[in-house]
C-alpha positions in Angstrom: -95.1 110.6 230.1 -96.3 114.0 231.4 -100.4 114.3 230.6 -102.7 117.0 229.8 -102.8 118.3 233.3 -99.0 118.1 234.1 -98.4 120.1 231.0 -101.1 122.8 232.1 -99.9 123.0 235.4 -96.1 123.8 233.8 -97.4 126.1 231.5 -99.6 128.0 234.4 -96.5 127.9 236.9 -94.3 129.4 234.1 -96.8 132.1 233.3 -97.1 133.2 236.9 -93.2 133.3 237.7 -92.9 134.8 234.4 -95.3 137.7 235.3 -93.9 138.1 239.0 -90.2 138.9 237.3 -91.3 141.6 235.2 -93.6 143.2 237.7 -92.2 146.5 239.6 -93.4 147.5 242.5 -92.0 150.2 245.0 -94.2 150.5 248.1 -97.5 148.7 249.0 -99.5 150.7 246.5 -100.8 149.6 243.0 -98.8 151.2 240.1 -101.7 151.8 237.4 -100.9 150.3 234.1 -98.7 148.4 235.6 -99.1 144.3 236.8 -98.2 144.0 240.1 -97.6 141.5 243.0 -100.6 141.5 244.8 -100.4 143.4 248.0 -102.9 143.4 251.0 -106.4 141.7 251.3 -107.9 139.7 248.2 -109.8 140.8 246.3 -112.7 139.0 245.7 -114.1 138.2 249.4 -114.4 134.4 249.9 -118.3 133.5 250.1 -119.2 133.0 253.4 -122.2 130.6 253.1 -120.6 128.9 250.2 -119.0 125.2 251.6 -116.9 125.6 248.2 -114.4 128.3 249.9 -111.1 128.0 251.3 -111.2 127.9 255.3 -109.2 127.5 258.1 -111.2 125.7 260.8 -113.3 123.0 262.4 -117.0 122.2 262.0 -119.0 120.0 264.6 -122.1 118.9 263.8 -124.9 118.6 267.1 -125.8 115.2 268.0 -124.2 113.5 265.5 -120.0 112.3 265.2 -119.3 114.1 262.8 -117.0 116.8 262.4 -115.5 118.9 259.0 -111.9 119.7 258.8 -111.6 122.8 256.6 -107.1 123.2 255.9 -106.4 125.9 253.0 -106.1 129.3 251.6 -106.7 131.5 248.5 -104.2 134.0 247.7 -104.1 136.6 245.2 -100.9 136.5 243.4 -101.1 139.5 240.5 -103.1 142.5 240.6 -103.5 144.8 237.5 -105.2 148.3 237.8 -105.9 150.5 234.4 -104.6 154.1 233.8 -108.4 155.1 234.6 -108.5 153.4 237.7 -111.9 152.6 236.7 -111.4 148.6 238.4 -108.6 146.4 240.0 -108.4 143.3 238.1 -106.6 140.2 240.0 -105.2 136.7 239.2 -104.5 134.2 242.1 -104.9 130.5 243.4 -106.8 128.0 245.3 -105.8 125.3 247.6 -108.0 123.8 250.0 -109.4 120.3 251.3 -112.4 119.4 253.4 -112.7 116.5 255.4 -115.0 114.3 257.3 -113.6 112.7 260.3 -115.2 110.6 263.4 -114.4 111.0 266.9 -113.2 108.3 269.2 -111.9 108.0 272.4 -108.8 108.9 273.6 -108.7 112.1 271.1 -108.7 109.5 267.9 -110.1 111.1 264.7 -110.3 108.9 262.0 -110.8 110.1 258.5 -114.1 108.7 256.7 -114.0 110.9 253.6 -111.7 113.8 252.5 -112.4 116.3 249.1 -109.5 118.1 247.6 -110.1 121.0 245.6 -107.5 123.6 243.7 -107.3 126.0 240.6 -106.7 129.6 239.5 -109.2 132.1 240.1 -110.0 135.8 237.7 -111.2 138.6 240.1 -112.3 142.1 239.3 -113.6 145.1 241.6 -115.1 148.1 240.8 -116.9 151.0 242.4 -120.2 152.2 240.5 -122.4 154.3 242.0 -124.7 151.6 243.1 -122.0 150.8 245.2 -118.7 148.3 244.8 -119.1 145.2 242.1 -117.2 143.0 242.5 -116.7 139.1 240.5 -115.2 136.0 240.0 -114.0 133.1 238.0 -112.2 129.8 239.0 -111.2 127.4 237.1 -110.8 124.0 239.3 -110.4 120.6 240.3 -112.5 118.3 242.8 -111.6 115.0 243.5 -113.1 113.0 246.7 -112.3 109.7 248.4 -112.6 107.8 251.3 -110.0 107.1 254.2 -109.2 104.8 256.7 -112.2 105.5 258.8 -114.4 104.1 256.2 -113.6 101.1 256.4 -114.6 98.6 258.9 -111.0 96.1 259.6 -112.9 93.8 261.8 -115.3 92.6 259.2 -113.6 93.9 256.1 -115.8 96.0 254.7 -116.8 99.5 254.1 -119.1 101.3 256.5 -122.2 101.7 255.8 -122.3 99.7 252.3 -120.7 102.4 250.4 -117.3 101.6 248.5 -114.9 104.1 247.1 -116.4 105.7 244.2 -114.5 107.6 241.1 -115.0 110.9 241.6 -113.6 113.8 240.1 -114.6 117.0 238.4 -113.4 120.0 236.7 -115.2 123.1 236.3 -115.8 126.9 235.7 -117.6 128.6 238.8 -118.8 132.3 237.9 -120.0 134.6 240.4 -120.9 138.7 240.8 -122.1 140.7 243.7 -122.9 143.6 244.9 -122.3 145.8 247.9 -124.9 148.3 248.1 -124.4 151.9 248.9 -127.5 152.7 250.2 -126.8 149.9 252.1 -123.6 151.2 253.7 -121.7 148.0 251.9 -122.8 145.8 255.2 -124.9 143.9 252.8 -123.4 141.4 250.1 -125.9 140.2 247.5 -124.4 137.6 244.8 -125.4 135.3 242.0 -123.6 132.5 240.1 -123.0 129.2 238.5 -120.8 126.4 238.1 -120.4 124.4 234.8 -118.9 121.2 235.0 -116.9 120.5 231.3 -115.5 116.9 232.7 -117.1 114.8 235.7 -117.4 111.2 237.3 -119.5 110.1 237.9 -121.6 110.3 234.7 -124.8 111.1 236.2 -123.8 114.5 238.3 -125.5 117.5 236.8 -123.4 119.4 234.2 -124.7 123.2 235.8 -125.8 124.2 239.2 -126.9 127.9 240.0 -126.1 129.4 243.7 -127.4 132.8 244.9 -126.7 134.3 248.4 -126.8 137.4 250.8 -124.2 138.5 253.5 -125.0 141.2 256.1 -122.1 142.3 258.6 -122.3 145.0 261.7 -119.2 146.1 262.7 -119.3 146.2 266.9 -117.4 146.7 269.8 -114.4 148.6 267.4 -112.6 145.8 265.6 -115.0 142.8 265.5 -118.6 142.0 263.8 -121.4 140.3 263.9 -122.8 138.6 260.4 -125.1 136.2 259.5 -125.4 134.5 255.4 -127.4 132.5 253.4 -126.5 130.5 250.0 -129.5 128.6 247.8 -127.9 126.1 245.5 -130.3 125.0 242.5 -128.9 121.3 241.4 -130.0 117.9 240.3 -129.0 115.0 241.3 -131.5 112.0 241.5 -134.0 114.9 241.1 -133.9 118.6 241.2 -133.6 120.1 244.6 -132.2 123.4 246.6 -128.9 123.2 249.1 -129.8 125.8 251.9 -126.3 126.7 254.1 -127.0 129.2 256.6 -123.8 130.9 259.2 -124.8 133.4 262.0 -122.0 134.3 264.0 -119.4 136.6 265.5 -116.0 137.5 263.9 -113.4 139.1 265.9 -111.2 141.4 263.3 -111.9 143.4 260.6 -114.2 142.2 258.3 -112.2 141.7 255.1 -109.1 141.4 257.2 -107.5 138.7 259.0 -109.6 137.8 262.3 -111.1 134.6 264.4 -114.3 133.4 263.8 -117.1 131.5 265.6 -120.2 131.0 264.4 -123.2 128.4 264.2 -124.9 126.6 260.9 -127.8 125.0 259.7 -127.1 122.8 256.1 -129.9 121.0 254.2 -129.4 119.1 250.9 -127.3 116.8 249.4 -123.9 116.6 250.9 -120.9 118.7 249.6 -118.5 115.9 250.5 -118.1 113.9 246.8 -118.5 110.0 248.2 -121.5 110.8 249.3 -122.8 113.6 246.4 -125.9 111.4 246.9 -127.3 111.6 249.8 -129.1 113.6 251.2 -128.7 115.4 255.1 -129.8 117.8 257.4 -127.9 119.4 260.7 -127.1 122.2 262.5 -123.6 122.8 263.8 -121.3 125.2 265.8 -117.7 126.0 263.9 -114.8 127.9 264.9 -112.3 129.4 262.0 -109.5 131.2 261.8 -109.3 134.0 258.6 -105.3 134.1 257.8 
């Protein structure tokens, strides 16, 4: 019997192929009034201090064996731009997982935990004269789980006293920012908020409010230098603040395709959903690759 989810996932795949026959395109640029395939760069910029984001790369944390596998991409798959060309409104898609793995010898990496996330995402982009709005809205799925690695097969039983765990969430996740003018749109400010409307376990917070800042300086002709900070607001056993921080160096053009390496410093209660308890602090040096 196909559930509630199978049947929006055919109804959502027969929407998009739907629009992508009708829409006409002749060359790379946007026909206005018109839907389009999307073309080029998306439009809403991945968050760079965000941990929710699809990425490309590898995490390793200092001191400790741990490392984060980040394997996915968003894409934009429809674009739609008025007659005005007052904005550019896009519709697209998430696929992405994250994963905590251990190192062992002999290049072994088993896998203790491993999050799964996917959806649709709503983008718009607008120049004002304060400079170039942009926002978001996803619609998405979070599920979490532990592996192999978790699990101890010489005394049967799961590392560190934690057992699997049911947990799974969907949710609306809102954001806007702004690229100043003044500012010479180097500088990103943003605010936003997720809203969970089903979750277990039970007792995860239904809302959680982020806000962030990203500052890039283009140098040496095609690569730059950045640095980014996200506060997340949520409770969990009580109410506390997430700090992510990312300094680094991208090679490529900033909202282009390029090679990242950067360092990190993350404080709060762990992104990774078997462990959406606990609390941790490290700093870390990551490498990523933008595609």
């Amino acid at each position: 019997m196909i559930n509630l989810k199978h049947s929006a996932a055919i109804i959502f795949s027969a929407i998009v192929i739907a629009n992508l026959s009708s829409a006409q395109t002749t060359s790379d640029s946007m026909q206005r009034g018109q839907v389009t395939f999307a073309t080029g760069e998306l439009l809403f910029r991945p968050l760079v201090a965000n941990t929710f984001e699809p990425r490309s790369g590898i995490l390793s944390q200092f001191g400790k064996n741990k490392l984060r596998l980040d394997i996915g991409n968003s894409i934009d798959l429809l674009r739609y731009q008025p007659s005005d060309g007052s904005a550019v409104f896009g519709m697209g898609a998430d696929f992405f997982t994250y994963t905590l793995l251990r190192g062992e010898k002999n290049f072994h990496f088993p896998v203790d935990a491993s999050d799964y996330f996917f959806g649709i995402n709503f983008s718009a982009r607008k120049n004002i004269e304060a400079g170039i709005f942009s926002s978001r809205l996803r619609i998405s799925h979070i599920s979490a789980h532990f592996d192999d690695g978790h699990y101890d097969n010489t005394q049967g039983l799961w590392k560190d006293g934690r057992p699997p765990v049911v947990y799974s969430r969907e949710f609306l996740d809102g954001v806007v920012a702004l690229q100043p003018t003044s500012l010479k749109n180097n500088v990103r400010l943003y605010i936003g908020g997720t809203y969970l409307f089903h979750v277990d376990p039970k007792p995860l917070p239904r809302f959680q409010a982020d806000a962030g800042i990203e500052y890039h300086l283009p140098c040496f002709q095609i690569s730059n230098f950045y640095w980014s900070y996200q506060a997340t607001v949520l409770k969990i056993t009580e109410t506390s603040v997430r700090h992510n921080v990312q300094i680094g160096w991208k090679l490529g053009d900033w909202e282009k395709r390029g090679v990242d390496v950067y360092l990190s410093y993350f404080s709060g209660y762990s992104i990774h959903g078997e462990y959406y308890n606990v609390k941790e602090s490290y700093c870390a040096a990551g490498f990523l690759v933008e595609i």
